[in-house]
VOZA-644255 format. One record per residue (C-alpha): z, x, y; chain. Coordinates in pm, whole numbers, m for minus. Layout:
BEGIN
        Z        X        Y   cadena
        Z        X        Y        A
...
# end
This chain:
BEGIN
        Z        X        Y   cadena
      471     m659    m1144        A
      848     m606     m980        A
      925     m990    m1025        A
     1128     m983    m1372        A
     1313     m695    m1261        A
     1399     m841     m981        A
     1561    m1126    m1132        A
     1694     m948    m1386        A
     1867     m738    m1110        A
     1978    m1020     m937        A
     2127    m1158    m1209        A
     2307     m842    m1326        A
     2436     m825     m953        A
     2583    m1184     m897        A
     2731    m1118    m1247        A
     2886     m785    m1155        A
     2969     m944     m857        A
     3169    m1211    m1004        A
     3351     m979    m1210        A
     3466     m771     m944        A
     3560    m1050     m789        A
     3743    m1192    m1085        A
     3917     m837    m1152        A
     4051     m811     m782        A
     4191    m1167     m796        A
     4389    m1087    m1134        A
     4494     m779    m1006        A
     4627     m940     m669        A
     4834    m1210     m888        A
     4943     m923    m1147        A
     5084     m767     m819        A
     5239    m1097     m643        A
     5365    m1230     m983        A
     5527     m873    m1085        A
     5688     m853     m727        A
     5872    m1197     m790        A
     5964    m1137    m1128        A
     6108     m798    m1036        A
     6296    m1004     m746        A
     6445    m1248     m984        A
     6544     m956    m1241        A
     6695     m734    m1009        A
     6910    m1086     m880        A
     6967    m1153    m1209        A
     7113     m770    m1271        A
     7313     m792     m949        A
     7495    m1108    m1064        A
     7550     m956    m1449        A
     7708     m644    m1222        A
     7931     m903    m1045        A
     8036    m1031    m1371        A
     8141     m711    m1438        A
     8321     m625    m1192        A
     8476     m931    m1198        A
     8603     m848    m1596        A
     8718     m464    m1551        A
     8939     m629    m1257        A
     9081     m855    m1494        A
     9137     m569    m1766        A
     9315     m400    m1456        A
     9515     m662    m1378        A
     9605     m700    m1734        A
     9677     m321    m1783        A
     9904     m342    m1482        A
    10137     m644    m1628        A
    10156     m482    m1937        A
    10286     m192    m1701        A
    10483     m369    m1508        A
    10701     m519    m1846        A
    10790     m173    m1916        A
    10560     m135    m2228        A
    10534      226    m2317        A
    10236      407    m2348        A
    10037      186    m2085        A
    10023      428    m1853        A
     9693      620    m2003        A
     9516      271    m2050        A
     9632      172    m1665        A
     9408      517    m1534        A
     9130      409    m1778        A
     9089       58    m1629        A
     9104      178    m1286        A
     8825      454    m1333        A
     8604      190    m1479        A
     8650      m76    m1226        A
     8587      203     m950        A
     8256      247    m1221        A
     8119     m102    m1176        A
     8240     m147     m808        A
     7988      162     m724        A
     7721        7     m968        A
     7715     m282     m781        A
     7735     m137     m462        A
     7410       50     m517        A
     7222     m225     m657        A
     7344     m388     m344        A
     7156      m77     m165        A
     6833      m66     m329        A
     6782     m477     m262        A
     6859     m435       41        A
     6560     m180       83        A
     6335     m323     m141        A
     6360     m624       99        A
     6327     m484      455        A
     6189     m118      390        A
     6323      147      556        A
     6730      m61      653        A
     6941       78      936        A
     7349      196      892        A
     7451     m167     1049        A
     7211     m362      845        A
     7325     m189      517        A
     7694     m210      610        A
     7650     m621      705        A
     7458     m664      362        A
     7777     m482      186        A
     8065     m599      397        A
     8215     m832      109        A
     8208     m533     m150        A
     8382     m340      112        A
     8663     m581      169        A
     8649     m614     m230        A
     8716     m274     m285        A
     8964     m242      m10        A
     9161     m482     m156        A
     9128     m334     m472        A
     9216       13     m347        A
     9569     m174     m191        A
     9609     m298     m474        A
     9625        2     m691        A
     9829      136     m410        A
    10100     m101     m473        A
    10111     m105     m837        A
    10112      272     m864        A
    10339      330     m582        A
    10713      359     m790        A
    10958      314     m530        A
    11306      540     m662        A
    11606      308     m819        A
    11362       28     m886        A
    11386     m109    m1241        A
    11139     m238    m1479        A
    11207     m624    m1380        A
    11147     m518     m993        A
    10843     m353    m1073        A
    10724     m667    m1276        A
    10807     m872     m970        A
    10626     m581     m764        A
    10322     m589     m981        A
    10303     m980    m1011        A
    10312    m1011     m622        A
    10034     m786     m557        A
     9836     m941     m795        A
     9824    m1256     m692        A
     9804    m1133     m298        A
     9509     m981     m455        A
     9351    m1307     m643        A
     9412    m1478     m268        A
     9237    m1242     m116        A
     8926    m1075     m389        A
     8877    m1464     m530        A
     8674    m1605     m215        A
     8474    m1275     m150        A
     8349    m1272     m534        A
     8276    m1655     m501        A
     8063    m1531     m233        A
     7859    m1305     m355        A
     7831    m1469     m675        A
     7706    m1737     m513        A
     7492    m1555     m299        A
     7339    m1377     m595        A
     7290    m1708     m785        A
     7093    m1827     m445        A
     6864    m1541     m472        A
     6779    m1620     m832        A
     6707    m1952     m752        A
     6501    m1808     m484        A
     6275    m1571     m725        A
     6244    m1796     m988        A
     6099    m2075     m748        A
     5919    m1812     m541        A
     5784    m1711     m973        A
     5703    m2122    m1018        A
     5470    m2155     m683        A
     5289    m1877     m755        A
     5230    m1975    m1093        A
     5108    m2287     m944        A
     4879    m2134     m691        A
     4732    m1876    m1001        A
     4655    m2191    m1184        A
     4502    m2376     m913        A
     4325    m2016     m793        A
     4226    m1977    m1165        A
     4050    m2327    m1196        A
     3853    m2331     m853        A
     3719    m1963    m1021        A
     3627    m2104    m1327        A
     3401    m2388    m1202        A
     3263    m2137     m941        A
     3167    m1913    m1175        A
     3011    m2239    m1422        A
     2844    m2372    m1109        A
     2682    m2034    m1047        A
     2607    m1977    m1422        A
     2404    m2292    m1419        A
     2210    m2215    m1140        A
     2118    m1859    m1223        A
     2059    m1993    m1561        A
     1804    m2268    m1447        A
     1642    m2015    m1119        A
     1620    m1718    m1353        A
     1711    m1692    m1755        A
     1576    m2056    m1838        A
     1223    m1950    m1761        A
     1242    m1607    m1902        A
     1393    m1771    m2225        A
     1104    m2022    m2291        A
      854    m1729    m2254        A
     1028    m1536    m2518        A
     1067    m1834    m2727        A
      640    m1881    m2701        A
      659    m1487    m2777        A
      902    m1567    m3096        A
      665    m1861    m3209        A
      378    m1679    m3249        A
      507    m1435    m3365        A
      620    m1649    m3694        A
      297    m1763    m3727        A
      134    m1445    m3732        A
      433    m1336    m3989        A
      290    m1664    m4232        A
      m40    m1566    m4234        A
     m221    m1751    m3880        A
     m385    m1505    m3699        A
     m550    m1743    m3496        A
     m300    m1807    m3212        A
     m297    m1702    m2879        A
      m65    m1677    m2575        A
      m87    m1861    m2229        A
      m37    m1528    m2042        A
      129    m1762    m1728        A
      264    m1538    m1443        A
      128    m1191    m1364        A
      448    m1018    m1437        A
      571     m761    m1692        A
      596    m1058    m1974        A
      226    m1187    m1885        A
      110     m800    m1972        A
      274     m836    m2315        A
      130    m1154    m2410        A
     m185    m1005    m2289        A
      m97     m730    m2535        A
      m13     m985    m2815        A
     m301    m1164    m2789        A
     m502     m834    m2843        A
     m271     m759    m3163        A
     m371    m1062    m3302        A
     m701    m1022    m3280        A
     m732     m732    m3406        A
     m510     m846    m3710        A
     m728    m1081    m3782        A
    m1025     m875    m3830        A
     m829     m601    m4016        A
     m719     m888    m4301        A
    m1093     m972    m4296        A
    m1163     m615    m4412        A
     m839     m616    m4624        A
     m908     m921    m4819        A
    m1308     m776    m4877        A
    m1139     m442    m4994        A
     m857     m611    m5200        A
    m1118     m826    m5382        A
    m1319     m439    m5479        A
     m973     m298    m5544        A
     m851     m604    m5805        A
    m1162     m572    m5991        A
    m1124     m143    m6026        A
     m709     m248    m6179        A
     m894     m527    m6415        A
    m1128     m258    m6551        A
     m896       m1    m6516        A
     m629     m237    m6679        A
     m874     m321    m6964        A
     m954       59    m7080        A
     m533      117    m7063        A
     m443     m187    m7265        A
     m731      m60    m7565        A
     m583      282    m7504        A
     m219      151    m7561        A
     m359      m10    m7899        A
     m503      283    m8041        A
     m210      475    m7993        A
       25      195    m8168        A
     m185      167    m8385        A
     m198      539    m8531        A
      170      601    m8449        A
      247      279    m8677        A
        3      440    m8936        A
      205      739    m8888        A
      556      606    m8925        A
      452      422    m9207        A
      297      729    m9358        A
      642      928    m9320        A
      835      609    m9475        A
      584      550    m9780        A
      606      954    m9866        A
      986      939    m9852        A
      956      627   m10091        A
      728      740   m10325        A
      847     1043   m10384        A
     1223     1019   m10407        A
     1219      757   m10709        A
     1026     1018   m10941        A
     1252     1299   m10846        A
     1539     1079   m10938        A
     1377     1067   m11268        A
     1321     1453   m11281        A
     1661     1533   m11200        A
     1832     1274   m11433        A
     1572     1391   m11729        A
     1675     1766   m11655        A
     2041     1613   m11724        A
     1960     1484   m12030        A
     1781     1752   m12157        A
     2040     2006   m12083        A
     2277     1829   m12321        A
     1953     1793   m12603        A
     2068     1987   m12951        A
     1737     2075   m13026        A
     1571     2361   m12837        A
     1721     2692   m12804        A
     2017     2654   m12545        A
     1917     2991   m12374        A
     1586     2887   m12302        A
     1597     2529   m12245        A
     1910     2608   m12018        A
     1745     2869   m11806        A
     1417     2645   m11780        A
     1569     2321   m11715        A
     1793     2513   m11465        A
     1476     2616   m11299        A
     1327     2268   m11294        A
     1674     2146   m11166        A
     1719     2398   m10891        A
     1313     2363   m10783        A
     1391     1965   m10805        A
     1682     1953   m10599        A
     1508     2157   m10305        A
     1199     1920   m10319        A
     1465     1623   m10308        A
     1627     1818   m10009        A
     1254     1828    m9852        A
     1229     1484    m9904        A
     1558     1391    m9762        A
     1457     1585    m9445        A
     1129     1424    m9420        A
     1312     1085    m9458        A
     1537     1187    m9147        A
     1303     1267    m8954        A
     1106      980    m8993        A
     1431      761    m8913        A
     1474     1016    m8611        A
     1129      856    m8493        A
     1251      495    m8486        A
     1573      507    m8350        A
     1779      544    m8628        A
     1973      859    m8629        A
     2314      845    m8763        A
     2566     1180    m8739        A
     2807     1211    m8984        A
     3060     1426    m8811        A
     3294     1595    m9015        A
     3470     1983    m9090        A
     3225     2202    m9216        A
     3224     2553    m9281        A
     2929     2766    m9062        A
     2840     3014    m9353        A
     2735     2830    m9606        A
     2499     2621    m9397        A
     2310     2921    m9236        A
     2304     3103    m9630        A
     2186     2741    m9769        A
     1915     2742    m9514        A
     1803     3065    m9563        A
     1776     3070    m9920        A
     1524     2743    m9847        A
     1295     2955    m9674        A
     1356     3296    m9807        A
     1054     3294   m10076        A
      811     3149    m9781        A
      947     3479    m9587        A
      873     3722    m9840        A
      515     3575    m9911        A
      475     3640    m9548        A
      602     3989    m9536        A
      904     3909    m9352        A
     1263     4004    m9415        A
     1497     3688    m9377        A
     1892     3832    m9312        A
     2245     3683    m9250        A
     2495     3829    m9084        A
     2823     3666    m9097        A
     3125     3855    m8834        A
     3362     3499    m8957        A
     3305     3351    m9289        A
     3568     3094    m9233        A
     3527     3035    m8918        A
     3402     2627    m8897        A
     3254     2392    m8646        A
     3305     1950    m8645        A
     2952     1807    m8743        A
     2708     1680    m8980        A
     2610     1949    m9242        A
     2276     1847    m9347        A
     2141     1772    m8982        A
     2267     2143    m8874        A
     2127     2266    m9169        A
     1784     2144    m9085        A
     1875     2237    m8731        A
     1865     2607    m8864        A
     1581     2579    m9132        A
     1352     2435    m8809        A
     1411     2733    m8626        A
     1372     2949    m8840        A
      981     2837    m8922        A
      924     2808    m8577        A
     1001     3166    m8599        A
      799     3212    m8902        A
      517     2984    m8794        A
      471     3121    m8463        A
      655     3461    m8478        A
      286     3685    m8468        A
      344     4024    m8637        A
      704     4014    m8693        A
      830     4161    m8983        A
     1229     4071    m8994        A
     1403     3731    m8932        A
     1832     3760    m8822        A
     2042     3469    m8881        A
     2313     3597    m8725        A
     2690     3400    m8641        A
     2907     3531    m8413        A
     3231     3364    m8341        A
     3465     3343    m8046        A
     3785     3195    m7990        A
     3650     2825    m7873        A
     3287     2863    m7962        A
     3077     2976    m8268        A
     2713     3103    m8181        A
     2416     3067    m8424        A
     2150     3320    m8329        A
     1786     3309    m8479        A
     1606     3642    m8402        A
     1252     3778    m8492        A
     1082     4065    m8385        A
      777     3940    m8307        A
      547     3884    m8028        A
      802     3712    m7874        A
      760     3305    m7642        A
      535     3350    m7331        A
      653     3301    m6980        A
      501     2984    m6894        A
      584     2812    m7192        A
      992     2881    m7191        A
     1012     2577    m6944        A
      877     2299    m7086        A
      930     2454    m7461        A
     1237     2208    m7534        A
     1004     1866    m7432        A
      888     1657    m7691        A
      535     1697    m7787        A
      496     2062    m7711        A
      367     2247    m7980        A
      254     2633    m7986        A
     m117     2772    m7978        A
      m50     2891    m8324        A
      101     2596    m8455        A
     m143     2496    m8751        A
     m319     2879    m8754        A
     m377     3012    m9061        A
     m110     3190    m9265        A
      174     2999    m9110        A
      431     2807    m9268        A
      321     2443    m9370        A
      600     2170    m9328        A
      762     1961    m9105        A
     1001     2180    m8891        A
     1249     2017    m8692        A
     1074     2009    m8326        A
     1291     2179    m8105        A
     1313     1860    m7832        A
     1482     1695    m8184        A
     1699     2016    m8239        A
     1852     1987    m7842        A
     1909     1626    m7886        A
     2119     1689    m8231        A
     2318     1988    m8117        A
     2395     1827    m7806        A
     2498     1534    m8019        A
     2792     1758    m8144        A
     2884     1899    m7810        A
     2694     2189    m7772        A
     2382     2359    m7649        A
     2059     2508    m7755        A
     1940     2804    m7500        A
     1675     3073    m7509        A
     1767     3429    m7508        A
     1669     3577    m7155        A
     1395     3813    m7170        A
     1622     4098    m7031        A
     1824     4111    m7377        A
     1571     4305    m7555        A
     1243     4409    m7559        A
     1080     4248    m7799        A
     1069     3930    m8020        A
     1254     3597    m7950        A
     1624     3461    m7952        A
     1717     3093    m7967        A
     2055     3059    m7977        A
     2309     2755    m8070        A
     2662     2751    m7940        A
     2876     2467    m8097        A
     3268     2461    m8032        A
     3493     2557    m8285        A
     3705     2336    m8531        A
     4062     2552    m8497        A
     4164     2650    m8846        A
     4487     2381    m8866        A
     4284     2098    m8842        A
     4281     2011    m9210        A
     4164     1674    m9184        A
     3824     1593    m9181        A
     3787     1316    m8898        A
     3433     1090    m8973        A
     3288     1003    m8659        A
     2928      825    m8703        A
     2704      846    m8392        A
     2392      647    m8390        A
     2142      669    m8112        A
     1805      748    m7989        A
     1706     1079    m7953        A
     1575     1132    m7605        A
# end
């Protein structure tokens, strides 16, 4: 049972081991290589001091001719050269210092003074130098001093030259040194680096071939059937092989597939039961789905042939009213008065038919808003005075209150219209025992609210949720005594008031006692805008 983890931790070992390994040999040439480097930098910075040293003696030399010539004002520059020289003279001399310790460790007084005996002579000379060019002997004049200065500068070149030759040299040995000391061990990393590499390939290979190669096949047997199983052959089975944690899968495999196999026995029997309960099932839906086109095309075309019929003939009516209006023959008070009648009576069954028509269109798709300034008023007076004569054969009271008779909203007059005359015989359709009706408007600076009010017995609980989904109709809806008609559905009457940006809500029940309150809240046209902008909207209601 312990075999595969044992060569799996075998594996993980000689590969851990190899690493470590690898990490303390790249460390160890980090460490050599960085030493070297830092050798042939620090030569390389004593030798750029030297080069110094060597120019801010020149600038003192030069400062001390110019002296020497009498030149005025030198004396300031003369001070300035000297204090740097002294600068790079101690520069150098502790560079000189920390090589030397760097190199040896912990470096005794007579080491460190042999390793800076020539910068010790160098500045000594330098030091007698400045002795002899400062020194101003009394009665001496400016061409003596130029001889003075001249003298002691070239004792000095005689005697500085060789020593900084020296240790120039000697500096430009010990870069050659570090940068040849930096080239053999780059050499030896390289070498080191390759004899690694195929150590590690040559043990790669054979833990591949002792340990993974095996272990691999296995799986791949494991991955084999398992694609077979995936497309359908349950049929195949596992050589189990070694005893190990692997052979104990396969085992378990082998099991799985068995017992697929008889589980898509008993899925194809119960998938052959199933199919034939969706054909039946299917069957009954699709003659379902037929009656129901069927009587919703009778329906639509019901709504379009009544529109048809009847608007032609009340074309007539109204155009014969016309002409008998202007007839010479019958008494103008009572022909007037009558035809008016006939006229008025006409025009509202035209209206009727119009709405009808609209609604039908509403059905298939075909609503079209004709968005435009209108005044609020005059719709909610035109829509009561529709329904006011129904109200009063009913025993209800049918009001308007107006607080803004100018105030005016952007939309489509006859669709509000019939927006208002729908609620208000869903109030009187399904209102039970009221006796009043408000139309009331109350306007606010951005909004204007249309409220329609009854007294009656008010909208149940459990219907206020699902009253604005299409479809729903009331208990009461065809009872007797309530008003015939077509009322616009109140699913129809969201969609077209949210069509001119606003909203249809329900009064909450905590606003009065009795009775019901559906309220619409459209926003307000301001008072300069003068221009009636035409914006038609066509879409489906939803």
């Amino acid at each position: 049972m312990g075999s595969i983890r044992m060569k799996l931790a075998a594996l993980s070992g000689t590969a851990a081991l190899l690493a470590v390994l690898a990490a303390m040999g790249v460390l160890f040439a980090i460490g050599v290589g960085e030493r070297a480097l830092e050798r042939a930098l620090d030569a390389q910075r004593r030798l750029d001091l030297l080069m110094e040293v060597s120019a801010r003696l020149t600038d003192y030399g030069l400062a001390a001719v110019s002296g020497g010539n009498g030149e005025p004002g030198v004396a300031g520059h003369l001070q300035a050269a000297r204090g740097r020289a002294e600068a790079a003279l101690a520069a150098m001399e502790a560079a000189l210092a920390e090589a030397a310790r760097q190199e040896s460790g912990v470096v005794s007084q007579t080491e460190m003074a042999a390793r800076l005996r020539p910068l010790s002579r160098l500045r000594a000379e330098f030091f007698s130098l400045d002795r002899q060019i400062t020194g101003d002997a009394p009665g001496r004049d400016a061409a003596g001093r130029a001889d003075t200065v001249r003298g002691a500068l070239n004792s000095f070149a005689a005697a500085a030259g060789p020593v900084v030759s020296l240790m120039v040299e000697s500096e430009r040995r010990s870069v050659v040194s570090a940068r040849a000391a930096v080239e053999r061990l780059s050499r030896q990393l390289r070498i080191g680096a390759v004899a690694a590499s195929l150590l590690a390939l040559v043990a790669a290979v054979v833990l591949y071939r002792a340990l993974a190669r095996p272990l691999l096949l296995r799986f791949a047997d494991i991955e084999h059937a398992a694609r077979a199983i995936g497309r359908g052959t349950l049929d195949i089975r596992l050589d189990i092989g070694p005893r190990d944690e692997l052979g104990l899968i396969m085992a378990r495999f082998n099991r799985m597939a068995a017992r697929l196999a008889a589980r898509e026995r008993r899925v194809a029997h119960d998938r052959a039961t199933l199919e034939g309960i969706v054909a039946q099932r299917t069957a009954d839906l699709t003659a379902a789905n037929d009656r129901l086109a069927a009587i919703d095309h009778s329906r639509r075309r019901f709504f379009a042939d009544v529109s048809h019929e009847l608007r032609t003939p009340l074309t007539v009516i109204i155009g014969e009213c016309d002409v008998t209006q202007r007839a010479p023959h019958i008494p103008e008070a009572l022909s007037r008065a009558a035809l008016t009648t006939i006229r008025k009576r006409a025009q509202l069954l035209h209206r009727r038919v119009e709405d009808l028509l609209r609604l039908a269109r509403s059905e298939s798709g075909e609503i079209e808003l004709d968005l435009r300034r209108v005044a609020v008023e005059p719709i909610l007076r035109d829509a009561c005075s529709t329904l006011d004569t129904l109200a009063r054969r009913q025993g209800i009271a049918l009001t308007v209150a107006v607080d803004d008779p100018a105030a005016a909203v952007q939309g489509d007059r006859e669709w509000l219209r019939q927006v208002v005359e729908g609620l208000i015989e869903n109030a009187l359709r399904h209102a039970t025992g009221a006796t009043a009706i408000s139309v009331i408007q109350e306007t606010g600076e951005d909004a204007v609210r249309l409220i329609v009010a009854d007294n009656g017995c008010g909208i149940a609980p459990e219907l206020r949720p699902t009253l604005f989904q299409r479809f729903r109709r009331g208990a009461a809806a065809d009872g007797p005594g309530k008003a015939p008609g077509f009322g616009l559905g109140l699913a129809l009457a969201e969609w077209v008031v949210t069509r001119h940006g606003g909203r249809i809500t329900l009064g909450s029940m905590d606003q009065q006692e009795v009775g019901a309150r559906v309220i619409v809240t459209l926003p307000r046209e301001v008072p300069d805008a003068a221009e009636d902008r035409a914006r038609p909207a066509a879409a489906t209601p939803r």
